[in-house]
C-alpha positions in Angstrom: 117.2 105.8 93.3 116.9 106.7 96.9 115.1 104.1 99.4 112.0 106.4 99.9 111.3 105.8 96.1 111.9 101.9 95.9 109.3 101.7 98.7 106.8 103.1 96.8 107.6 100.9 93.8 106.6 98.4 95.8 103.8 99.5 96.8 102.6 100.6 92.9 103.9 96.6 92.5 101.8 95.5 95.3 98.5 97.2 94.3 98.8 95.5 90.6 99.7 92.2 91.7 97.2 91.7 94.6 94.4 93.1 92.8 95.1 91.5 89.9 95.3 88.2 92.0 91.9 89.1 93.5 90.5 89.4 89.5 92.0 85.6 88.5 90.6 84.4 91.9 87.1 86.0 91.0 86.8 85.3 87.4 87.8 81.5 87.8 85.3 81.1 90.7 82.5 82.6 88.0 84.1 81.1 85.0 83.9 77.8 86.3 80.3 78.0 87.1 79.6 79.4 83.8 81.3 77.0 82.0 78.9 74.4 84.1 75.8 76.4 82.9 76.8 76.9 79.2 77.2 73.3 79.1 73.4 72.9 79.6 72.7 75.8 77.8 75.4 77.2 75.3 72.6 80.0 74.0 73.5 81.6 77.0 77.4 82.1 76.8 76.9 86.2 75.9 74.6 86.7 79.2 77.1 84.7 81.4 80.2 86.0 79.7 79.3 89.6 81.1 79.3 88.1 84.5 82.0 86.7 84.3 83.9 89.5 83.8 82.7 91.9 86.1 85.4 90.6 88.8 88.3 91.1 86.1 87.8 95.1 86.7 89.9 94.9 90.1 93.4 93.9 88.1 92.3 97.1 85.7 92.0 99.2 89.2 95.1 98.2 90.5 97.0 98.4 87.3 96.2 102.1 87.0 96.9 102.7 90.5 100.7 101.1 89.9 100.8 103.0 86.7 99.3 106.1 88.5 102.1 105.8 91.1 104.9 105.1 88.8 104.0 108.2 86.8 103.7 110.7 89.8 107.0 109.2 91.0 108.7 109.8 87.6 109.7 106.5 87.0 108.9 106.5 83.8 111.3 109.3 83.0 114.0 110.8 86.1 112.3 109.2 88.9 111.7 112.1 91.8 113.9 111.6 94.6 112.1 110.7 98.0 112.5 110.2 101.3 111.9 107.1 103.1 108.6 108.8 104.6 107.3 110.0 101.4 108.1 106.5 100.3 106.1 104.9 102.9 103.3 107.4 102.2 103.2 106.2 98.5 103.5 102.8 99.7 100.5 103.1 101.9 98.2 105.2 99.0 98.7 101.8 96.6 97.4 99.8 99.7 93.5 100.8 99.6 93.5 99.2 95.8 95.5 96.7 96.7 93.7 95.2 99.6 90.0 96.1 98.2 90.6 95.1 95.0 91.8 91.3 96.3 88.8 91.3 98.3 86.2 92.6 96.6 87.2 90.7 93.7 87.2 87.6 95.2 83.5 88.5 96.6 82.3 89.6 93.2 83.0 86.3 91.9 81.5 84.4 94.4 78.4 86.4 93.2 79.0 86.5 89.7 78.9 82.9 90.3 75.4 82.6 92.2 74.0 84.9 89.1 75.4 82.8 86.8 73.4 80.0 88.5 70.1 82.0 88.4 70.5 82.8 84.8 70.5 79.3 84.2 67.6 78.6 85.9 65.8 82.3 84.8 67.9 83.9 81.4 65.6 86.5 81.5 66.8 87.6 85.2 70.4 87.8 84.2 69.9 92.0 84.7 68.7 91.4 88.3 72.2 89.3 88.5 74.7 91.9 86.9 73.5 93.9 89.3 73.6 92.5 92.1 77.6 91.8 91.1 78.2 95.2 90.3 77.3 96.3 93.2 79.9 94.8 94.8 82.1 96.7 92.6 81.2 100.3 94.1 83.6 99.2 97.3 87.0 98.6 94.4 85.7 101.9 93.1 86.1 103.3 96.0 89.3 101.9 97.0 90.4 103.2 93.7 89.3 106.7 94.7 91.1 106.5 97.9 94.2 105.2 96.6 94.2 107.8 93.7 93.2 111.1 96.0 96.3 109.8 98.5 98.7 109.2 95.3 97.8 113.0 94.3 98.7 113.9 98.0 101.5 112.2 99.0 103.4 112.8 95.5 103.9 116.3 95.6 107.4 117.0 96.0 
């Protein structure tokens, strides 16, 4: 493999392992408050289960993006031969993904969490709270986008 294309392995690698580090940070921040909440109230695990997992979606982003990258390159057949700027410009399409999905993920568990909280105190809000999460979510969406649009670009050999 030339250098061009192990720099853009590592940037597919980096998109899957920092946005899937930005999911485990998020769902354990909203986990453990759910877990504090289903302890007073264990009718409640569906409702807070859903919030919970809202930051998990990041990891999904990021995995695609890697798999995404891997597939334009070839790797999963003859890998494409590039050069060490094509390799930088794959590098750098994984990186929107990668640095908003750790982020945002992080941030959607912080307020998966304070949703959680409120649907212990009002089940019948926990709507208002889902969506209030997900719209932290539109900002990994787009990072996704961005990372996918570039991917298309910068892979054409």
């Amino acid at each position: 493999m030339t250098t061009g294309t192990v720099i853009g392995i590592i940037g597919a690698a980096i998109a899957a392992i920092m946005a899937g580090v930005g999911s485990a940070i998020g769902v354990g921040i909203a986990g453990q408050t759910a877990a504090g909440v289903n302890s007073e109230n264990p009718g409640l695990f569906g409702k807070l289960l859903v919030l919970q997992a809202l930051p998990g979606t990041q990891g999904i982003y990021g995995f695609l993006t890697a798999v995404l990258a891997m597939v334009f390159m070839g790797i999963l057949g003859t890998p494409n031969q590039y050069t060490v700027t094509q390799g930088w410009g794959i590098f750098a399409a994984c990186m929107p993904i990668a640095i908003g999905g750790l982020v945002s993920a992080i941030y959607q568990g912080k307020c998966a969490a304070a949703a959680i909280m409120m649907t212990g105190k009002q089940p019948g809000e926990s709507a208002k709270g889902i969506t209030m999460t997900a719209l932290v979510e539109t900002y990994a969406i787009l990072a996704l986008l961005v990372s996918i649009l570039l991917l298309i670009n910068v892979t054409k050999v």
